[in-house]
N, CA, C and O atoms as CSV, one atom per row, in Angstrom:
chain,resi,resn,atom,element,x,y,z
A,1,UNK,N,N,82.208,112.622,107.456
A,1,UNK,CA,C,81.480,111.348,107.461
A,1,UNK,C,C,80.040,111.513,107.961
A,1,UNK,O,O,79.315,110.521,107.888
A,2,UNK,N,N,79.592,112.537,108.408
A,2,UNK,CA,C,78.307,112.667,108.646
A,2,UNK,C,C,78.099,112.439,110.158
A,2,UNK,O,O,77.014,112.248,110.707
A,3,UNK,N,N,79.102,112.481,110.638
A,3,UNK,CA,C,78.727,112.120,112.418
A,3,UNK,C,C,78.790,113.289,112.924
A,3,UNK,O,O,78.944,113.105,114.131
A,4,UNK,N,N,78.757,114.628,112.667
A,4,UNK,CA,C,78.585,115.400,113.466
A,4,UNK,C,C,77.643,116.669,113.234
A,4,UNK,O,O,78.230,117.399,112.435
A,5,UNK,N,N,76.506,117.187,113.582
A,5,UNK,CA,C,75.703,117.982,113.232
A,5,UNK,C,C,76.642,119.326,113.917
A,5,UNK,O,O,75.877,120.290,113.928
A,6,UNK,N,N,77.557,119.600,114.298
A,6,UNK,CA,C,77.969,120.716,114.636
A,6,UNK,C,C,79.506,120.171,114.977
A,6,UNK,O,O,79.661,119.551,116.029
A,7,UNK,N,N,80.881,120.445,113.909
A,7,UNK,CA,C,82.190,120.743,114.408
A,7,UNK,C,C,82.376,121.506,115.816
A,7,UNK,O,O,82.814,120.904,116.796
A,8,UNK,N,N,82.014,122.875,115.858
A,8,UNK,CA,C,82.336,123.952,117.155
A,8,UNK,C,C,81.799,123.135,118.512
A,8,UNK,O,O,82.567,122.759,119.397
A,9,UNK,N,N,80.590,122.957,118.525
A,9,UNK,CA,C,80.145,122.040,119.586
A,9,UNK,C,C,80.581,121.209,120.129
A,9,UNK,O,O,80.670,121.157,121.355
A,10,UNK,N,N,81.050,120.153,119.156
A,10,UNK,CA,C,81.538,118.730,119.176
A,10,UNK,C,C,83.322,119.007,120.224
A,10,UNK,O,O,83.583,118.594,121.354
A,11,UNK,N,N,84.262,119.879,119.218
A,11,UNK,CA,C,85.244,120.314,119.902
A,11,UNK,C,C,85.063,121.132,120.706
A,11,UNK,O,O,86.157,121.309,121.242
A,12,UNK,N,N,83.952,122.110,121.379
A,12,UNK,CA,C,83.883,122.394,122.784
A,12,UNK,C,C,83.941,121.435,123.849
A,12,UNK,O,O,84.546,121.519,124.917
A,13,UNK,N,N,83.082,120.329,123.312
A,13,UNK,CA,C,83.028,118.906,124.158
A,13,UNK,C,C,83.920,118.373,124.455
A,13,UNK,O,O,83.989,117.840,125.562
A,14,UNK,N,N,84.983,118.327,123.511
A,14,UNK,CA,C,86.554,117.494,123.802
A,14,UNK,C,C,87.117,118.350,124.534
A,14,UNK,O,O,87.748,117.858,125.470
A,15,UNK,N,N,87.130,120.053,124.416
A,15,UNK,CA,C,87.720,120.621,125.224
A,15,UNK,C,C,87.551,120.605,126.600
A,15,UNK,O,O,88.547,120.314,127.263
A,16,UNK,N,N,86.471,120.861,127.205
A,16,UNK,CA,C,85.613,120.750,128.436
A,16,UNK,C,C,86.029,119.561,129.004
A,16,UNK,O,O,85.898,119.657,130.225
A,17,UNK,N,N,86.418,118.611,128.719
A,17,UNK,CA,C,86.807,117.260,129.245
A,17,UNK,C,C,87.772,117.474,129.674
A,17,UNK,O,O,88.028,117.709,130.855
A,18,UNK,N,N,88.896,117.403,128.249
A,18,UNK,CA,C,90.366,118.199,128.760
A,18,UNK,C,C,90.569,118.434,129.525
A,18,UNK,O,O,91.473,117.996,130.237
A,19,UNK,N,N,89.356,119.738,129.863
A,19,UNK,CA,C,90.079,120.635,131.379
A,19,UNK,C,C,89.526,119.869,132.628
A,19,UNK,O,O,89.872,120.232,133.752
A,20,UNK,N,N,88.634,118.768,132.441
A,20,UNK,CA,C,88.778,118.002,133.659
A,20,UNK,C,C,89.946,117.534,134.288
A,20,UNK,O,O,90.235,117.609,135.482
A,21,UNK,N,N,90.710,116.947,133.181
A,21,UNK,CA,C,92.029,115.818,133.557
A,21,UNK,C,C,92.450,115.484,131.726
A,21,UNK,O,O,91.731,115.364,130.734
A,22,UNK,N,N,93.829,115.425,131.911
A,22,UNK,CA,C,94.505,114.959,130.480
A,22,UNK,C,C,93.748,113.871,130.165
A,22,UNK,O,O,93.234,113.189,131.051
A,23,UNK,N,N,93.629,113.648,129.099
A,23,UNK,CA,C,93.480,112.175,128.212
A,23,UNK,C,C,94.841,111.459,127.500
A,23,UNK,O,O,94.959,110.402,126.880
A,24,UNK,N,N,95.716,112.402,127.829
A,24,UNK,CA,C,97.306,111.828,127.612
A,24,UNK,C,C,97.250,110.467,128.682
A,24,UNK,O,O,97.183,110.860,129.847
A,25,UNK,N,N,97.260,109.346,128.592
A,25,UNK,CA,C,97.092,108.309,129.093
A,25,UNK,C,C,98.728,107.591,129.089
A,25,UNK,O,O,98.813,106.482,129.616
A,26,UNK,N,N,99.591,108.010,128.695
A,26,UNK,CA,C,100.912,107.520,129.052
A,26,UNK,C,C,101.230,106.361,127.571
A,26,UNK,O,O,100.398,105.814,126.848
A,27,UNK,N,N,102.476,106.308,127.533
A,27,UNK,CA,C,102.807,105.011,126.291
A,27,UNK,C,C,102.187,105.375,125.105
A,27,UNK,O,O,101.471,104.650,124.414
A,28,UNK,N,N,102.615,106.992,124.816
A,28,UNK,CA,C,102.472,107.551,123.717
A,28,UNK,C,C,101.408,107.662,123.047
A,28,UNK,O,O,101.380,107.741,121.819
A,29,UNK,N,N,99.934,107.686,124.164
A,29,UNK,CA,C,98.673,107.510,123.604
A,29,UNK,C,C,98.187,108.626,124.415
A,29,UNK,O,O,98.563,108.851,125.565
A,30,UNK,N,N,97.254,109.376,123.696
A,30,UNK,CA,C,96.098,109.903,124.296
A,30,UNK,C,C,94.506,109.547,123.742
A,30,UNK,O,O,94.540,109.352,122.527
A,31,UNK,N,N,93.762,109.474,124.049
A,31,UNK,CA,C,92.211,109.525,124.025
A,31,UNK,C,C,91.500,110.671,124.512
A,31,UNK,O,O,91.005,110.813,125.630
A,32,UNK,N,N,91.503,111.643,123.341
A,32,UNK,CA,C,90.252,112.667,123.794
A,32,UNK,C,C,89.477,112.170,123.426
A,32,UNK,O,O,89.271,111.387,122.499
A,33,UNK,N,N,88.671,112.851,124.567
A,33,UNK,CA,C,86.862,112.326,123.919
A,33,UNK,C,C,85.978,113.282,124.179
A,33,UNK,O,O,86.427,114.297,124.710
A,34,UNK,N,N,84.351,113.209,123.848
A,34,UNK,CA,C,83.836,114.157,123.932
A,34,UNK,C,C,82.696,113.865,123.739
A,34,UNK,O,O,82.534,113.406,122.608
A,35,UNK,N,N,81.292,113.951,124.679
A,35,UNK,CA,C,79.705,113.517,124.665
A,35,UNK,C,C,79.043,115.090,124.254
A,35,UNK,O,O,79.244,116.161,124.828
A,36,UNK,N,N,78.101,114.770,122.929
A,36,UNK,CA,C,77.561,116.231,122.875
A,36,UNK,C,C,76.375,115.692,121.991
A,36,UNK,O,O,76.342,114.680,121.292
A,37,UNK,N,N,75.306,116.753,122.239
A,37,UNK,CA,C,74.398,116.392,121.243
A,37,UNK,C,C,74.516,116.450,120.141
A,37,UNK,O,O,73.576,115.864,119.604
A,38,UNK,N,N,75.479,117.029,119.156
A,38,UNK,CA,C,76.472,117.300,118.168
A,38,UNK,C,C,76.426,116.127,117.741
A,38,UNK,O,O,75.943,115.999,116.616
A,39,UNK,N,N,76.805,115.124,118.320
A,39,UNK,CA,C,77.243,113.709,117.301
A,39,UNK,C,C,76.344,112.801,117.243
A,39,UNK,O,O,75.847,112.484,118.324
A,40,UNK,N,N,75.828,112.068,115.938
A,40,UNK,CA,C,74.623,111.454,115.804
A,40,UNK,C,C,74.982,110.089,116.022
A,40,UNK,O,O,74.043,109.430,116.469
A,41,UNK,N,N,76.315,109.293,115.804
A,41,UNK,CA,C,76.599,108.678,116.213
A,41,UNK,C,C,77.830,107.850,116.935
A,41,UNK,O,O,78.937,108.108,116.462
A,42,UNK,N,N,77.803,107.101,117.777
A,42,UNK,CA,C,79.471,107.057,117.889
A,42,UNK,C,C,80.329,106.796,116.960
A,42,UNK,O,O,79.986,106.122,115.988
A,43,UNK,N,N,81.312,107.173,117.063
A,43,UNK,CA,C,82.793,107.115,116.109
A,43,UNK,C,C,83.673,107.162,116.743
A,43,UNK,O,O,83.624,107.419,117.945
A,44,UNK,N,N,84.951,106.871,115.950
A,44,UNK,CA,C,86.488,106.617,116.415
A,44,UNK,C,C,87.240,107.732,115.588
A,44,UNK,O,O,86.840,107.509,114.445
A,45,UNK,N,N,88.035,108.720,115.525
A,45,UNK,CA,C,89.298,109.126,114.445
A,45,UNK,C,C,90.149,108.951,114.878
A,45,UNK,O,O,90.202,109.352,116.041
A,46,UNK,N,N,91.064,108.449,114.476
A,46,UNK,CA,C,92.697,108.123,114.908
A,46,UNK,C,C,93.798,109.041,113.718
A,46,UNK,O,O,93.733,109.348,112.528
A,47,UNK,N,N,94.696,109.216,114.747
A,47,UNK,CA,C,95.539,110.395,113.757
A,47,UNK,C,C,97.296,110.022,114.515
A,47,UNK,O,O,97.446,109.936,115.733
A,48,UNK,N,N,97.755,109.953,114.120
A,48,UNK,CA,C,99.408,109.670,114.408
A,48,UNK,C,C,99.985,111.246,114.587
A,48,UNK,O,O,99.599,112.231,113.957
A,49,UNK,N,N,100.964,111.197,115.570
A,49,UNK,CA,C,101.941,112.141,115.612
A,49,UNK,C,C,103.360,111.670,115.664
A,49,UNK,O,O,103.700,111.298,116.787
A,50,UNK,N,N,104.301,111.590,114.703
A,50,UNK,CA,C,104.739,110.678,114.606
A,50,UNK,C,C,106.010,111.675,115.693
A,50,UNK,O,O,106.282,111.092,116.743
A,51,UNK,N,N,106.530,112.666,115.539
A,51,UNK,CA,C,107.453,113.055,115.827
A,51,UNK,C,C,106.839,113.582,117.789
A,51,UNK,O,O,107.720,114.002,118.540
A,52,UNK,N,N,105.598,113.489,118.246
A,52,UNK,CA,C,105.127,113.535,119.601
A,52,UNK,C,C,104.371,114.873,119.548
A,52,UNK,O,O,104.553,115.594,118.567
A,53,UNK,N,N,103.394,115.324,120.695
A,53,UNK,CA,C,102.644,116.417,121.049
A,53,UNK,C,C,102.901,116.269,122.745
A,53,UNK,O,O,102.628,115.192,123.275
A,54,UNK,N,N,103.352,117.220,123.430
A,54,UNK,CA,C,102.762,117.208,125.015
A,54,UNK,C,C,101.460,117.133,125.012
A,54,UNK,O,O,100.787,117.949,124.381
A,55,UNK,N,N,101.004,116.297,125.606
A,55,UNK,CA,C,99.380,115.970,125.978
A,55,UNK,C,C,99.487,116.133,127.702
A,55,UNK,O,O,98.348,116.003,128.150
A,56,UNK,N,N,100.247,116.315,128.541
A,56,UNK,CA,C,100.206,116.579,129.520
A,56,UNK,C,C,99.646,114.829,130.155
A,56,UNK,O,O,98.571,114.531,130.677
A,57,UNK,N,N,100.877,113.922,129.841
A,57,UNK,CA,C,100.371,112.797,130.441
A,57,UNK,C,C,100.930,112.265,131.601
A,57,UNK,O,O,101.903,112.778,132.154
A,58,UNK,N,N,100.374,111.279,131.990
A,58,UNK,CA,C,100.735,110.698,133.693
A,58,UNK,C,C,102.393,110.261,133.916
A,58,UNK,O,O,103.039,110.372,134.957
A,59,UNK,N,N,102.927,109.649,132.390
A,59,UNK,CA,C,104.217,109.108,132.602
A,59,UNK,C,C,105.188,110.137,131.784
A,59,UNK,O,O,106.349,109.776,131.594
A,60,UNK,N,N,104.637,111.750,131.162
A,60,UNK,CA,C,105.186,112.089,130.394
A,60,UNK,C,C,105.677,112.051,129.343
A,60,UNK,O,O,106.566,112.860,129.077
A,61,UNK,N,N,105.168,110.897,128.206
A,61,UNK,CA,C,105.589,110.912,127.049
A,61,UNK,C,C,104.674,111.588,126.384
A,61,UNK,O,O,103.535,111.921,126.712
A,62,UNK,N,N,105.285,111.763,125.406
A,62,UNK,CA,C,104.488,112.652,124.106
A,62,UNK,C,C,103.339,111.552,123.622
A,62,UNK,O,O,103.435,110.327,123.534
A,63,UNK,N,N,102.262,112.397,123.350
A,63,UNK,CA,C,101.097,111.579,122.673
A,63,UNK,C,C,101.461,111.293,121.010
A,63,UNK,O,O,101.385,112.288,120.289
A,64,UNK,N,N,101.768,110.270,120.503
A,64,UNK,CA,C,102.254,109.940,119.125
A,64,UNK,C,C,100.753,109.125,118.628
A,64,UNK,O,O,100.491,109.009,117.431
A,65,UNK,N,N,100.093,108.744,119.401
A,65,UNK,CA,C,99.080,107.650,118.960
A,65,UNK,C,C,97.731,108.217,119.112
A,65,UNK,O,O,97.160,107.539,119.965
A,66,UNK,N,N,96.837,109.297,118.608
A,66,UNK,CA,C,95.490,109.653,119.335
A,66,UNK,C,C,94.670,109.569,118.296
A,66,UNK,O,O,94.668,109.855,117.099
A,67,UNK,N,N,93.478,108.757,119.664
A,67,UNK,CA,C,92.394,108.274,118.769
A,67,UNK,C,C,91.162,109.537,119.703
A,67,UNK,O,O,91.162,109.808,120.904
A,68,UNK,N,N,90.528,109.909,118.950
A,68,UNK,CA,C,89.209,111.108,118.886
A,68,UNK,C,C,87.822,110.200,119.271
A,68,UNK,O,O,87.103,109.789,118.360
A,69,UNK,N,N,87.610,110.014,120.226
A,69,UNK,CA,C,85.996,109.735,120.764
A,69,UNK,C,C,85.092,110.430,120.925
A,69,UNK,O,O,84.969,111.079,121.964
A,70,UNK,N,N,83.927,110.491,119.602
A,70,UNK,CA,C,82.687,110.957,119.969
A,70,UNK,C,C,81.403,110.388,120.146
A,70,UNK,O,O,80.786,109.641,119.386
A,71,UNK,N,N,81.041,110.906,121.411
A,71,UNK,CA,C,79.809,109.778,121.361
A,71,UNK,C,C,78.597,110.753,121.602
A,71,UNK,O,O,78.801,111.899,122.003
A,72,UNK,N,N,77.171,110.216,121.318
A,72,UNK,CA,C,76.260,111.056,121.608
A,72,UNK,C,C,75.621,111.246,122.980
A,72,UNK,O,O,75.367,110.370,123.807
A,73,UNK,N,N,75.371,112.790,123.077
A,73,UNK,CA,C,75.139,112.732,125.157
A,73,UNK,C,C,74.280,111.521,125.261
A,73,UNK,O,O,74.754,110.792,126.132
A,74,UNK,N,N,73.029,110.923,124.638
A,74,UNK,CA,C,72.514,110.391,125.082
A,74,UNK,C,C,72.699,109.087,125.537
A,74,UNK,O,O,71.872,108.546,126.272
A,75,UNK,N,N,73.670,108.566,125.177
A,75,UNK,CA,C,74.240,107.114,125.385
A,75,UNK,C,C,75.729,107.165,125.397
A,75,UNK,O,O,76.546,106.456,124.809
A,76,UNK,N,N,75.874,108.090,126.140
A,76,UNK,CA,C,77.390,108.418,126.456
A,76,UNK,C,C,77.883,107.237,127.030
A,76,UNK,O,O,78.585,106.429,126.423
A,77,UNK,N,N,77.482,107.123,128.312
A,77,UNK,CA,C,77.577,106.415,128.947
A,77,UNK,C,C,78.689,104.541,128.678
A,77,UNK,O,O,79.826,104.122,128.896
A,78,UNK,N,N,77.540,104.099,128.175
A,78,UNK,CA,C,77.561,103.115,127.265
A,78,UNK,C,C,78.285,102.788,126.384
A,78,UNK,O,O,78.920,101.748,126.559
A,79,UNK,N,N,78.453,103.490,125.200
A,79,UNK,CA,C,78.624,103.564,124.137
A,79,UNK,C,C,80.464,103.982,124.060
A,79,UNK,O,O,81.299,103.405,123.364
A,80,UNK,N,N,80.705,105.184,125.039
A,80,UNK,CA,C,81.761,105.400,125.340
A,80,UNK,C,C,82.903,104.691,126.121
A,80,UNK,O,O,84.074,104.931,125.825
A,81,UNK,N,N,82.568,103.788,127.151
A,81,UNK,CA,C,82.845,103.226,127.901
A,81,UNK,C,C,83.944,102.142,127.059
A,81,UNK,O,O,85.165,102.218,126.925
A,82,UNK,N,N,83.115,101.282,126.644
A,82,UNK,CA,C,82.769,100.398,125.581
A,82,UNK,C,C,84.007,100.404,124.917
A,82,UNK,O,O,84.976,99.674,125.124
A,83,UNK,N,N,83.852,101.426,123.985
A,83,UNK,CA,C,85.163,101.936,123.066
A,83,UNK,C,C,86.450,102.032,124.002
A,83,UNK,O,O,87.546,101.539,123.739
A,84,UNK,N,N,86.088,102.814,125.233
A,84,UNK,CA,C,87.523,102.976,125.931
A,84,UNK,C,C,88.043,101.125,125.888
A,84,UNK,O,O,88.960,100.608,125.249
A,85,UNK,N,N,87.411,100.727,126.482
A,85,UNK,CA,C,87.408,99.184,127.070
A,85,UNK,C,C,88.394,98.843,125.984
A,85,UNK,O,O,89.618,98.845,126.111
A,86,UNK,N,N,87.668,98.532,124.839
A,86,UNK,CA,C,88.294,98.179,123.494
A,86,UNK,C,C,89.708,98.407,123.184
A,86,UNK,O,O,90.541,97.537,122.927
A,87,UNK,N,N,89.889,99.697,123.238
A,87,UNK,CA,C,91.262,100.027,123.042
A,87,UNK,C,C,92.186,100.209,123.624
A,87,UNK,O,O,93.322,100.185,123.151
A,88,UNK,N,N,91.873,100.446,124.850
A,88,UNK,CA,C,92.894,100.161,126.160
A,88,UNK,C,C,93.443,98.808,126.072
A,88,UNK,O,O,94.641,98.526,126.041
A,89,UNK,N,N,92.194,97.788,126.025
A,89,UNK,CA,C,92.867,96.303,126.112
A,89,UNK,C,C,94.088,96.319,125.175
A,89,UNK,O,O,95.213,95.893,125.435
A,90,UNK,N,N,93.666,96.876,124.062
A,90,UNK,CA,C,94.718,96.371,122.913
A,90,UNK,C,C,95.863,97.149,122.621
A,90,UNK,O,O,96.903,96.816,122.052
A,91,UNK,N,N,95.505,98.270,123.113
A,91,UNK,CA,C,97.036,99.486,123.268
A,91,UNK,C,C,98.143,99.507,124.713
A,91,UNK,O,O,99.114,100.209,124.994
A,92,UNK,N,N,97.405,98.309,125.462
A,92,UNK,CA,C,98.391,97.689,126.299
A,92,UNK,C,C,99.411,97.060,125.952
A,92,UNK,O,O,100.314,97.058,126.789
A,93,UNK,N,N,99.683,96.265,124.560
A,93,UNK,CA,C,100.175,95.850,123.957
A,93,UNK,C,C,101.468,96.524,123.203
A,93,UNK,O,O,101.331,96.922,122.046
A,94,UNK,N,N,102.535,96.625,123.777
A,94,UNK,CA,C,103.657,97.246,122.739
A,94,UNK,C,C,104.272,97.127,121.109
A,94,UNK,O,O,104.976,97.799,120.356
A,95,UNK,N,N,103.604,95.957,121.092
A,95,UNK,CA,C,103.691,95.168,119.046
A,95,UNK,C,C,102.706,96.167,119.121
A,95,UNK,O,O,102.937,97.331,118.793
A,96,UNK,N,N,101.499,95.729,119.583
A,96,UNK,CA,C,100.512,96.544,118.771
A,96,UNK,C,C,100.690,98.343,118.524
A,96,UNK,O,O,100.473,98.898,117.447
A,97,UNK,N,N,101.062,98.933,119.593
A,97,UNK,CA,C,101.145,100.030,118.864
A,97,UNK,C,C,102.481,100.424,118.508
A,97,UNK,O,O,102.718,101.630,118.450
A,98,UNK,N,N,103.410,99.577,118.254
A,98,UNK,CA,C,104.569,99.655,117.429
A,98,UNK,C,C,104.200,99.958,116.315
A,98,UNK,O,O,104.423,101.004,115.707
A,99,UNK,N,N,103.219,98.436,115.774
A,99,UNK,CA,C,102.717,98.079,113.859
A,99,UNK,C,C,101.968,99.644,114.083
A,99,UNK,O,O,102.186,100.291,113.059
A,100,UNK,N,N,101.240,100.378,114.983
A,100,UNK,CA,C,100.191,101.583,114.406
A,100,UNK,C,C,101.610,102.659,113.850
A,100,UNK,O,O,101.794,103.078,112.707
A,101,UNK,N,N,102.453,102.897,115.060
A,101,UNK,CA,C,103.571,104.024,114.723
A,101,UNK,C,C,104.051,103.749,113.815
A,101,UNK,O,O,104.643,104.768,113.461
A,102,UNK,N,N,104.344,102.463,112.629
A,102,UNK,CA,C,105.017,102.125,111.537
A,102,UNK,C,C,104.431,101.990,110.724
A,102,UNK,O,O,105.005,101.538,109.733
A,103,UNK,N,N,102.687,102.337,110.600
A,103,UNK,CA,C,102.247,102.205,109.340
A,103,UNK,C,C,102.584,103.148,108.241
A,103,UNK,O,O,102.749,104.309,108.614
A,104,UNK,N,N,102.734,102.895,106.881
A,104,UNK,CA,C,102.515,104.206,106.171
A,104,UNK,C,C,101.415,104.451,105.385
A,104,UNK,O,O,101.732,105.218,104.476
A,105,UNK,N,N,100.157,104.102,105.339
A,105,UNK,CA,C,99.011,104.239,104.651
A,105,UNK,C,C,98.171,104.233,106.008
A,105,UNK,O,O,98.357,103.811,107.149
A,106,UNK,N,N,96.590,105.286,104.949
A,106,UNK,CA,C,95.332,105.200,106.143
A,106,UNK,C,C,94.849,103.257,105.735
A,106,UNK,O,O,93.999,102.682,106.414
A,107,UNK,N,N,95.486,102.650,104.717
A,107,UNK,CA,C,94.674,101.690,104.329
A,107,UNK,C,C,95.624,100.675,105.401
A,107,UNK,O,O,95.047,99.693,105.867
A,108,UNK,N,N,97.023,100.915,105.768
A,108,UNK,CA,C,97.593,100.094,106.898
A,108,UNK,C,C,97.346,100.282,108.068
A,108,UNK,O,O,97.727,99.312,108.724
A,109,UNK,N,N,96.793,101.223,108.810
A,109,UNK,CA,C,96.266,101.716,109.627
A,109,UNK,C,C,94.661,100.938,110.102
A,109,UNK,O,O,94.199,100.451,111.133
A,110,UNK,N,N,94.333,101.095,109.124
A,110,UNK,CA,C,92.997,100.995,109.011
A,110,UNK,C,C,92.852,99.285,109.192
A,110,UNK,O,O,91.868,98.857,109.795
A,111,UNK,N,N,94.046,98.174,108.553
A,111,UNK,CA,C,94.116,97.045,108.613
A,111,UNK,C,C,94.597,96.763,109.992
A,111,UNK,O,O,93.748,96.118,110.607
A,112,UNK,N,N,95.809,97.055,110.790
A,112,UNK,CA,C,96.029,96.803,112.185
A,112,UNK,C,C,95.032,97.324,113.189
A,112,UNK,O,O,94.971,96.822,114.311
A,113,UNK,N,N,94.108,98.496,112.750
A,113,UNK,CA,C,92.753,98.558,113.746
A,113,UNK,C,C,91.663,97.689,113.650
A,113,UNK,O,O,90.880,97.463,114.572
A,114,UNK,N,N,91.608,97.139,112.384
A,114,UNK,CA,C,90.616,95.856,112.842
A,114,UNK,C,C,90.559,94.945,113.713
A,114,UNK,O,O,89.597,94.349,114.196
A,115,UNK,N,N,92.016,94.846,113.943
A,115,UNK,CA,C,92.272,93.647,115.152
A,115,UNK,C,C,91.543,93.986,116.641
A,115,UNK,O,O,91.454,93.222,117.602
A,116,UNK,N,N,91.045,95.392,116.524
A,116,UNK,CA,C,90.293,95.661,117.548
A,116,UNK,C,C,89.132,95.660,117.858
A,116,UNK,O,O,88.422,96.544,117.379
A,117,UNK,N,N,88.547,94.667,118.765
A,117,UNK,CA,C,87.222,94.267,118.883
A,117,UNK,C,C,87.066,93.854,120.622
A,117,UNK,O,O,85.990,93.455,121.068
């Protein structure tokens, strides 16, 4: 999609975080993320695991739900925050990420993430 002037970079960035502290956030979600000059602008990727990944999270479930945060160093800050805010509110919600684990299209997917604002 054009948001990243460098793949290797970009995933050094997610890695480096990582090894701060998991982004396995518990209730079958993780949020990696990652600030680098690499990305021109912020974005979201979301990717399902339907059958689980150890993400090394706080309550121990498998990460089934991960959404990919990149934002640019320069408005990390901000920009990142923001997004967390967003989706935390709404992945508090057990319907809600029920309908994500039961979609079967990127185009159903793509319709139950609008609800996020």
């Amino acid at each position: 999609q054009g948001i990243l002037t460098s793949k290797d970079e970009y995933k050094q960035a997610i890695l480096n975080r990582e090894e701060q502290s998991s982004t396995g956030l518990g209730m079958n979600i993780a949020i990696p993320h990652g600030k680098s000059n690499a990305v021109k602008r912020p974005a979201v990727a979301f990717g399902i695991k339907r059958d689980g990944i150890d993400w090394n999270s706080l309550d121990g479930t498998d990460a089934k739900l991960i959404f990919m945060i990149a934002v640019p160093e320069e408005n990390a800050g901000d920009a990142h925050l923001k997004i967390l805010q967003m989706l935390s509110r709404k992945l508090m919600d057990e319907d809600f990420r029920n309908q994500l684990l039961n979609v079967s299209s990127k185009q159903e997917a793509m319709a139950v993430l609008e609800e996020v604002h």
